[in-house]
N, C-alpha and C positions, 0 to 999 in steps of 0.2 A: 095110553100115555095121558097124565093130569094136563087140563091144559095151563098155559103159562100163568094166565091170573087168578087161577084157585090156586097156584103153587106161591105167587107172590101175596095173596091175602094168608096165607097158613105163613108165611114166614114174616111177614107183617106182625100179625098175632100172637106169634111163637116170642118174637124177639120182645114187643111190647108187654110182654105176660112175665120175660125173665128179667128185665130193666125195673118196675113196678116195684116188685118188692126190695131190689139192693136197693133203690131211693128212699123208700119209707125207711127200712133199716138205717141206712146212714143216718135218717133226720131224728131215727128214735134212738140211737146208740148217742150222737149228740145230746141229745135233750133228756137221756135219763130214763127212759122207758122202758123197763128190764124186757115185761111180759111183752109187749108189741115187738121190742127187735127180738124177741125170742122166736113168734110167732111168724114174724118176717126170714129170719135164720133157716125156720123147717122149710116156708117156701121157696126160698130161693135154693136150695139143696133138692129139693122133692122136683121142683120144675128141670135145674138143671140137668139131674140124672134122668126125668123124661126121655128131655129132647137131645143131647148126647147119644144117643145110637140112633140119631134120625140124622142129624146134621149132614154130614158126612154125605149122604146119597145122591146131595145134587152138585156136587164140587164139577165133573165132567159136563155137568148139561151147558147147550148152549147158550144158553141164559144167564148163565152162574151172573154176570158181572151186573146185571138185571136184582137177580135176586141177591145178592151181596148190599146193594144201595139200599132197594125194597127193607131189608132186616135190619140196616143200619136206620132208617127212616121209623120202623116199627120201636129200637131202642131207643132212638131220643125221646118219641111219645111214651113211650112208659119211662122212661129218668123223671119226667117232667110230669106226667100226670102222679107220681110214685112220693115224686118227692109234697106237690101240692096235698096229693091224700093225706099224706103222714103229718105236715103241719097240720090241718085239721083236726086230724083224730088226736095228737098230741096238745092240742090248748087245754 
């Protein structure tokens, strides 16, 4: 069995890796940026279908309510670090 805090740093990462690019995308679809929300569009498609047959596997654990927070905590860091990047790269 993984133990609990390798499962909540993978879903930490999981969740901030698929927040990341809808940010940038939203900040480049705003601001005019064909190729980068294009390039933002493959990621967030590529990641989602990743992690999509993984998800699922820890709904029963006793943790779930653990690791449901943990991947909520992971998505706000990547909203935020996603949308910061994308101002950046869009000036």
């Amino acid at each position: 069995m993984i133990p609990v805090v390798e499962i909540c740093v993978t879903l930490f990462v999981r969740a901030f890796l698929q927040c990341l690019p809808v940010a940038c995308s939203t900040v480049f679809i705003a601001r005019g940026r064909y190729v980068l929300a294009g390039l933002s569009a493959f990621c967030i498609s590529f990641l989602w279908f990743t992690n999509a047959g993984t998800a699922g596997t820890l709904a029963g654990h006793e943790s779930s309510l653990l690791f449901s927070g943990v991947y909520g905590f992971g998505a706000m860091a990547g909203a935020l670090c996603g949308m910061a990047l994308a101002r950046h790269l869009s000036k």
